[in-house]
SEZAKE-661867 format. One record per residue (C-alpha): residue in one letter; x, y, z. Coordinates in pm, whole numbers, plus 32768, in hexadecimal, padded with zeros to 4 digits. Example, Ala and Ser with C-alpha at 12.3 -4.5 7.8 and 13.67 -1.06 7.14 Angstrom:
A84CE7E3E830C/S85577F9682CA/
***
This chain:
XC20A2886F57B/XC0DE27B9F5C8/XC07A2898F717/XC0A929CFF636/XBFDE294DF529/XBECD2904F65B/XBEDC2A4CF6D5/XBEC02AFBF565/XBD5629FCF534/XBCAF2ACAF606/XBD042C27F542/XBBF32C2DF462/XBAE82BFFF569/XBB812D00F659/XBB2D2DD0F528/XB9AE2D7DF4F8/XB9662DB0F66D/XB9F02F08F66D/XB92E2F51F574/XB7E22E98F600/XB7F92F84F739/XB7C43089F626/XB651307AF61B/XB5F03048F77A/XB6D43157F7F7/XB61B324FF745/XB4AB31CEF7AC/XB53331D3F935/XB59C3352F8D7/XB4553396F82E/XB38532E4F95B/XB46633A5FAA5/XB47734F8FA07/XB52535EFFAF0/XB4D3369AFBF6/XB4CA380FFBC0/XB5DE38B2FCC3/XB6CA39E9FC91/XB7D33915FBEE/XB69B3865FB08/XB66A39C6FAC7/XB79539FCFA54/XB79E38B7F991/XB62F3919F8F1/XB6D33A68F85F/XB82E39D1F835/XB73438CAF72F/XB69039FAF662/XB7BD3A83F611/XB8513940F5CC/XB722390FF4BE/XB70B3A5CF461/XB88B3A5EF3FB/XB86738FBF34E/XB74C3960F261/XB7FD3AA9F228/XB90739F0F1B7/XB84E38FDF0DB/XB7A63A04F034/XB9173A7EEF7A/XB9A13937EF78/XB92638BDEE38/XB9463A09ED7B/XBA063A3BEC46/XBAAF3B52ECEF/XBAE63ADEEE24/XBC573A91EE02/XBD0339E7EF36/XBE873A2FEEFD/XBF5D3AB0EE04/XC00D3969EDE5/XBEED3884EE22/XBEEE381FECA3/XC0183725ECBF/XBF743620ED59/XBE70361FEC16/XBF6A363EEB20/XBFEF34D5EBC0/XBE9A3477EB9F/XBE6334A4EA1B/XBFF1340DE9F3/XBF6032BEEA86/XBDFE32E5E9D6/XBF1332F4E896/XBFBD31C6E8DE/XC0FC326CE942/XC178322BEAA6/XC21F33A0EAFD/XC2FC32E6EBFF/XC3C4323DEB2D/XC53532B0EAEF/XC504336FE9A6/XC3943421E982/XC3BF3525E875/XC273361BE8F2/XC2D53621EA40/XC1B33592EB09/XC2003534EC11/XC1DA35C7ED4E/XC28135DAEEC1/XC1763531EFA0/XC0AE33F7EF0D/XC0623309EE10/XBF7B3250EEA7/XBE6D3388EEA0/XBEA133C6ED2C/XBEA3323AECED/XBD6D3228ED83/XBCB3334DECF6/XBD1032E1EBB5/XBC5F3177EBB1/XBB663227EC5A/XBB2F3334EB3B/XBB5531FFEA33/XBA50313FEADC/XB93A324DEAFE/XB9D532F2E991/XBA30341CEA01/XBB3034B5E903/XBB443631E905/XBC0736D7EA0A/XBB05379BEAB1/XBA2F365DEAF6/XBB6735A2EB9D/XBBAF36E0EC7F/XBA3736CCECEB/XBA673544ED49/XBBCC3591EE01/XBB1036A1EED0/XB9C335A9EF13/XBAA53495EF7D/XBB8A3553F069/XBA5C35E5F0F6/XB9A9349DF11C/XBAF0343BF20F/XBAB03587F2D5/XB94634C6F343/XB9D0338CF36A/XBAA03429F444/XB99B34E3F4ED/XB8F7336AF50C/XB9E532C4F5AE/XBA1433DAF6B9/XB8BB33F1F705/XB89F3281F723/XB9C1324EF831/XB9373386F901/XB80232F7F8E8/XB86331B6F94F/XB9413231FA40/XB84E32EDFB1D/XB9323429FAD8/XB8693571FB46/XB7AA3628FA2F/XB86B378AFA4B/XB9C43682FA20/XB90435D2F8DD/XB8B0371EF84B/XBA1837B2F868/XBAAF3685F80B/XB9E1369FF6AE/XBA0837E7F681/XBB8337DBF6C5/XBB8736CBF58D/XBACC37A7F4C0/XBBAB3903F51F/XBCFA3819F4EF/XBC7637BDF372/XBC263928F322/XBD2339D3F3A5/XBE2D39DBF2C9/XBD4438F3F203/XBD8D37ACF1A5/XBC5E375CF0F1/XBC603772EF97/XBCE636AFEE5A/XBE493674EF24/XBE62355DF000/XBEC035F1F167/XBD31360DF1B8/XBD2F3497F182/XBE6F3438F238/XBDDF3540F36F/XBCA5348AF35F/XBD18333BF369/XBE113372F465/XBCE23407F531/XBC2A32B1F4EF/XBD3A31E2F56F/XBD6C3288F6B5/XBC223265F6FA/XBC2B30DFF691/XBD2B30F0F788/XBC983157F8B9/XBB6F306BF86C/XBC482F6DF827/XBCC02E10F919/XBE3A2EB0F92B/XBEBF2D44F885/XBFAC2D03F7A8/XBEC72CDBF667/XBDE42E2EF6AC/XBF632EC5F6D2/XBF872E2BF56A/XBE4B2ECEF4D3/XBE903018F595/XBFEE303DF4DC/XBF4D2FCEF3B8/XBE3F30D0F3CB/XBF8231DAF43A/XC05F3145F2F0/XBF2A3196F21B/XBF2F32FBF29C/XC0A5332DF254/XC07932A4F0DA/XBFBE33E2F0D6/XC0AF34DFF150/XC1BF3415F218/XC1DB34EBF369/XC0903473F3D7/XC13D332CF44A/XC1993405F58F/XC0903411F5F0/XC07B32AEF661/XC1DF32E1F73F/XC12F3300F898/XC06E31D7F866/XC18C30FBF7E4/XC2663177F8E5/XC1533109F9EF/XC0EF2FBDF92B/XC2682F68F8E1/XC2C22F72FA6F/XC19C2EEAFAD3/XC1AB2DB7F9D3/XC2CE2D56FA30/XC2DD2D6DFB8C/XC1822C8AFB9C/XC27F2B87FB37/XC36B2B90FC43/XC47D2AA1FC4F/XC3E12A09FAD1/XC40C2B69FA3D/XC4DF2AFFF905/XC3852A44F8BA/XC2D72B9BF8C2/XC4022C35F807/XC3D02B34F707/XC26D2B87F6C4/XC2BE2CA9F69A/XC3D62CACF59F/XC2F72BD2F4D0/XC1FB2CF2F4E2/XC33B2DF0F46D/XC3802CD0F36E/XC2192D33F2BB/XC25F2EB0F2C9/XC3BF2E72F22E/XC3382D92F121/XC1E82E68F0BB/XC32D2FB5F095/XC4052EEAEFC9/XC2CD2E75EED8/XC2A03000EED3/XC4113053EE89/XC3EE2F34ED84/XC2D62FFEECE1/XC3003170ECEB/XC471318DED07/XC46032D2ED68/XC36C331AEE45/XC41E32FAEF8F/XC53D33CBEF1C/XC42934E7EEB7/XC35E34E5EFEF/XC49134B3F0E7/XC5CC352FF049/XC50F366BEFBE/XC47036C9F10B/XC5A43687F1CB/XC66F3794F0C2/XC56E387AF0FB/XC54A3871F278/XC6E838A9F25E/XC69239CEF1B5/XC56A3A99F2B8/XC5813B5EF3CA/XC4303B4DF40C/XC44D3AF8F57E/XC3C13C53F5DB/XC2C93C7BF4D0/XC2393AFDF559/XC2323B69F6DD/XC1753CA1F69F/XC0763C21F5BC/XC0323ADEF671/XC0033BD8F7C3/XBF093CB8F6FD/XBE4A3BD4F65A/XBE503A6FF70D/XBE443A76F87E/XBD0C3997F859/XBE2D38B0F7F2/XBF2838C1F900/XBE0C38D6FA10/XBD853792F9EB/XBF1236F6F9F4/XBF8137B1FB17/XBE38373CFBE0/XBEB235CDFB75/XC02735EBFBCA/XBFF23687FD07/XBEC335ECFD7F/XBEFF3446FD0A/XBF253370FE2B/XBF8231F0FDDC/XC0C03155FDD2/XC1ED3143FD0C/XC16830F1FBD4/XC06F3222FBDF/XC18B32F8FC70/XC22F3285FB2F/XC10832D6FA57/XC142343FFAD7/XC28E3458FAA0/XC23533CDF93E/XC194350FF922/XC24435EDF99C/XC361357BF8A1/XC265359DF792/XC23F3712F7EE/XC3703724F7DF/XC3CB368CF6A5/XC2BD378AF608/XC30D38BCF6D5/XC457389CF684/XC4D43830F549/XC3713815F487/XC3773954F4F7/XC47E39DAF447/XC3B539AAF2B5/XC38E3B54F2C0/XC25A3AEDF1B9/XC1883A0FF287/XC1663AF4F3C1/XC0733A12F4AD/XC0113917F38A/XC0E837FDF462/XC03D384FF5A2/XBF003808F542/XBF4336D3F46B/XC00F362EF576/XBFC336ABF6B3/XBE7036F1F632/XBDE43571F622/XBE85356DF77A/XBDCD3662F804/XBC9735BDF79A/XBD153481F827/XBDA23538F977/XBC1635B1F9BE/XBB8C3456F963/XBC673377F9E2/XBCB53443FB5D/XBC4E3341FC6F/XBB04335BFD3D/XBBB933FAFE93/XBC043528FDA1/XBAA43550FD2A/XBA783685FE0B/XBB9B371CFDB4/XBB6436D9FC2D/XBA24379AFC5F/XBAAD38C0FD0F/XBBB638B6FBFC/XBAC538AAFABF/XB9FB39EAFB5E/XBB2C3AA0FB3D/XBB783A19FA04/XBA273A92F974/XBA683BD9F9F1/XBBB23BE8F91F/XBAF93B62F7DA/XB9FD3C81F808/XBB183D78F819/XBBE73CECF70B/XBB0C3C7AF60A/XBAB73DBCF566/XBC1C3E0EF547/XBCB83CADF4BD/XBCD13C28F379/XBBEF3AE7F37D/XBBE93AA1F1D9/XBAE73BA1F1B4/XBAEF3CC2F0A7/XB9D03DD2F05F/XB8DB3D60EF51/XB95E3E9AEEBF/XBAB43E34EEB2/XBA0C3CFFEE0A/XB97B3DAFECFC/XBAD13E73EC9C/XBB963D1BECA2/XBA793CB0EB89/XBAAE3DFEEACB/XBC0C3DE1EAE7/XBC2F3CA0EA52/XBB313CE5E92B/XBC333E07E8F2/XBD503D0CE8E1/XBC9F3C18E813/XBC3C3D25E716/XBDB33D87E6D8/XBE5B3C29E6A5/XBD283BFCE593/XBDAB3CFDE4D5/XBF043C7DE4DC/XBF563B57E3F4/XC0D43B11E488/XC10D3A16E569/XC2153A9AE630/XC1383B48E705/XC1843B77E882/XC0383B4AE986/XC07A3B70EAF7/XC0753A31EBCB/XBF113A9BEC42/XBE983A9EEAF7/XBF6E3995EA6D/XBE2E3896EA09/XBE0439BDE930/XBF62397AE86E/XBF0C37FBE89D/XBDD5380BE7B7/XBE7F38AEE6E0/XBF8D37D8E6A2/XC09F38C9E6EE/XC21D3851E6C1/XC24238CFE837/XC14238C6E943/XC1D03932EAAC/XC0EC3870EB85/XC1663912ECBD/XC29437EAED54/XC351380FEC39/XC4033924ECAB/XC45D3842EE05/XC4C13728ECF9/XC5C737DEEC3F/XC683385EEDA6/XC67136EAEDFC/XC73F36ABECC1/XC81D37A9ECDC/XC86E372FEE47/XC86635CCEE0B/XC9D83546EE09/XCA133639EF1A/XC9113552EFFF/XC9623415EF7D/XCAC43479F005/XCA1E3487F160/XC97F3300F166/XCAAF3246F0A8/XCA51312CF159/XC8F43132F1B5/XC7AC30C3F112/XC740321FF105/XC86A324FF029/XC7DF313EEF18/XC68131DBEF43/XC74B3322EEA3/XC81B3295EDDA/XC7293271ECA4/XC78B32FEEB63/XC69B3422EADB/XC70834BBE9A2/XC5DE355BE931/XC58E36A4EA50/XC6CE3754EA58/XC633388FE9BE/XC4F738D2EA6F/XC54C3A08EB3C/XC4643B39EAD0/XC59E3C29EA7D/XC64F3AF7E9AC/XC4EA3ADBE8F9/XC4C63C5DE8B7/XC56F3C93E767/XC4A53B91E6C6/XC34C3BD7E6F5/XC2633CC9E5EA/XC1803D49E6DD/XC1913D30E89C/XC08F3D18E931/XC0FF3D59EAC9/XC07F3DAFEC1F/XC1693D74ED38/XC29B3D3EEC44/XC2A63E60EB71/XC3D53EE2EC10/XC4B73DC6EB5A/XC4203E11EA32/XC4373FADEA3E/XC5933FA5EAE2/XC61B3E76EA42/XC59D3E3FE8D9/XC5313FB7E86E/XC3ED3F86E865/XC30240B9E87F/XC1D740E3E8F1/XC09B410AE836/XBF594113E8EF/XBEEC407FEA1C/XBDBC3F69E9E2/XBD373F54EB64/XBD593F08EC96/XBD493DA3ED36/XBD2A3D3AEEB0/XBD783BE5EF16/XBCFD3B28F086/XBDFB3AB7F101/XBEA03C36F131/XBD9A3CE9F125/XBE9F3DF8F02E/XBE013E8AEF1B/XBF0B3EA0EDF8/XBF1A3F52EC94/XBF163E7FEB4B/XBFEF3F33EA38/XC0193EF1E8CA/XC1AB3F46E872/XC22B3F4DE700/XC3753F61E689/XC3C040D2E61B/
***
């Protein structure tokens, strides 16, 4: 205990002369400036367009109408529940609040929006968005300061930052949900990593950094398996014939984990059993495999590039041949079964085997260098060719302007109804939430109710496991929350990609159609319809 205890004194400090390198990293940049070569070249035009499609981006961000995903609400709905004094994790929340990812994003936001008194909606969207994109530059930060530091050639730098920036867009995780943050962070701590002494205590604060990211959506925790494989093997075999000392150390590092889960468990009952037994229901049910594979081949080469180049090319011994295997596992983990969600095409590569791209470029030893380079100038050629034709959380201004117009039309027709059983689609729901309607589909309540409806059958799978007690809490209060079980009861529907339940299920009819809206992440442009009961 005492030689742990030692070896932890030194944590904080490890931290402060990371960051110290910070500054002096970036003069040494500023003071060598590259040399201008074909693959500078390349790096120099690789830059505008990384700029030019940053500030593009920036400029729609913050719009009223920019809307980032048609379920992106839930994650602000958890926010006012807290701001309310309610915790939406506990076994019996009567509005349905919570939500399948995080708590500790919506926690946060909401002492955030209490101290800078914040209380409408709008203005707590706005601070989500500025404080996931604020992670985006630390991010960009803490790359820049490792390549820097590093020596790495400028074309590498260049297409290691704009990689980050493609892998938060695509698909895009920025926003008022958490993933940006988690992406970000993980992004932070892989680049802590390679910076880092490789002991025992920077270990600590890089699965600290990793746990962070996985309290934000919970799969970015794999990213971290080729480095723990590596560390783990290495560790321990340092040791030698004293390894049950190292093994020790460890399992007092496990220890932490285990007790910082159980305080969480303690506190939101059911958040693990929303953002693992939910997930693992709904991978059961995709056959996305196909739909994964051909999107990730048409729109993120720039991903796998980077980790074939690492695989194939590492030299070192068994604890980096183990740090490739690591990844190779991790691919497959994502090609594979992550692949399989039909509705999140590609969102898994680039969240998880995005970071390690980034940290593949970076991190690639100095005997690849030339290689690396040759690599990236292909690479740039590829983002040339594929950029017009991807999805990187852009829309048209135009496509702006008829989200705004659409919405104005949906706020003008629940004014002029006084009932409060009024139906607002999940995109809109913050509509229905101001409003105070008796039900507001935030967008996981849908995923909540099939977790209730297939609860006992999973708790019959773990009988005997913890994961068993994490599902074995006693919700009383969601068992109705299905759109078609909902139908009969509402005055006026208000729908956009769930009108079909409605039409086909409940009799509804339709009456006029209020817009159009287009959301980021998809890039689909989808009608809004007002339904009445004939």
């Amino acid at each position: 205990m005492v030689e742990a205890f030692k070896e932890y004194k030194g944590q904080a400090v490890d931290m402060r002369s990371y960051l110290k390198k910070y500054k002096s990293s970036l003069l040494g940049f500023v003071e060598s400036p590259p040399k201008l070569s074909a693959a500078n070249l390349f790096a120099i035009l690789m830059a505008i367009l990384f700029l030019y499609t940053l500030f593009s981006f920036l400029g729609v961000y913050f719009n009223s109408g920019y809307l980032i995903e048609f379920r992106s609400f839930a994650q602000i709905d958890t926010v006012l529940a807290f701001r309310d004094g309610r915790n939406p994790f506990a076994e019996e929340d009567p509005a349905g609040a919570s939500n399948l990812y995080t708590f500790l994003w919506p926690l946060g936001l909401a002492i955030l929006s209490r101290i800078l008194f914040l209380d409408d909606i709008s203005s707590i969207i706005v601070l989500a968005r500025l404080v996931s994109a604020a992670t985006m530059f630390v991010a960009f930060a803490a790359v820049l300061r490792v390549a820097t530091a590093q020596k790495k050639p400028f074309v590498v730098t260049v297409t290691a930052l704009f990689v980050l920036l493609m892998i938060n867009l695509i698909r895009i995780v920025l926003g008022e949900w958490s993933y940006g943050a988690g992406l970000n962070i993980s992004v932070v701590a892989l680049m802590y990593w390679v910076s880092s002494s490789k002991n025992l205590r920077s270990f600590s604060c890089f699965l600290a950094l990793i746990f962070l990211a996985s309290m934000m959506k919970f799969y970015f925790v794999f990213v971290s398996a080729p480095i723990v494989i590596s560390f783990l093997y290495e560790y321990i075999r340092a040791y030698g014939r004293e390894a049950h000392i190292a093994i020790g150390k460890l399992a007092i590092v496990a220890a932490a984990f285990s007790v910082v889960i159980a305080v969480i468990h303690i506190l939101f009952p059911t958040y693990f059993a929303h953002a693992f037994g939910v997930h693992a229901l709904i991978f059961n049910q995709s056959g996305g495999l196909l739909i994964e594979l051909r999107g990730v081949m048409g729109i993120a080469p720039w991903i796998y590039l980077p980790l074939a180049l690492f695989v194939l090319r590492g030299s070192g011994g068994t604890g980096k041949v183990l740090e490739r295997l690591g990844l190779i596992l991790t691919f497959s983990l994502v090609t594979f079964y992550f692949g399989r969600h039909s509705g999140n095409a590609v969102t898994y590569t680039a969240n998880i085997l995005g970071p390690l791209a980034v940290w593949a470029l970076i991190s690639a030893p100095r005997a690849a260098t030339r290689t690396t380079s040759e690599l990236v100038l292909v690479l740039v050629v590829v983002m040339f060719a594929i950029v017009p034709h991807a999805r990187f959380g852009l829309i048209s201004g135009e496509k702006v302007a008829q989200n705004r117009e659409t919405i104005k039309a949906v706020e003008t027709v629940l004014d002029s109804v006084e009932s409060r059983k009024v139906y607002v689609p999940a995109v809109l729901s913050y509509l229905g939430r101001e409003r105070d309607y008796e039900y507001v589909d935030s967008g996981n309540r849908e995923y909540i109710a099939l977790w209730n409806s297939r609860r006992e059958t999973l708790k019959e799978r773990f009988p005997f496991s913890i994961a068993g007690r994490l599902f074995s809490w006693q919700d009383k209060t969601i068992n109705d929350m299905a759109y078609y079980d909902q139908a009969l009861e509402f005055d006026v529907v208000i729908c956009s990609l769930r009108c079909r339940h409605f039409l086909k299920n409940a009799g509804y009819v339709e009456d006029r159609e209020l817009g159009r809206l287009t959301a980021a992440w998809s890039g689909q442009e989808h009608r809004v319809v007002l339904l009445r009961k004939p």
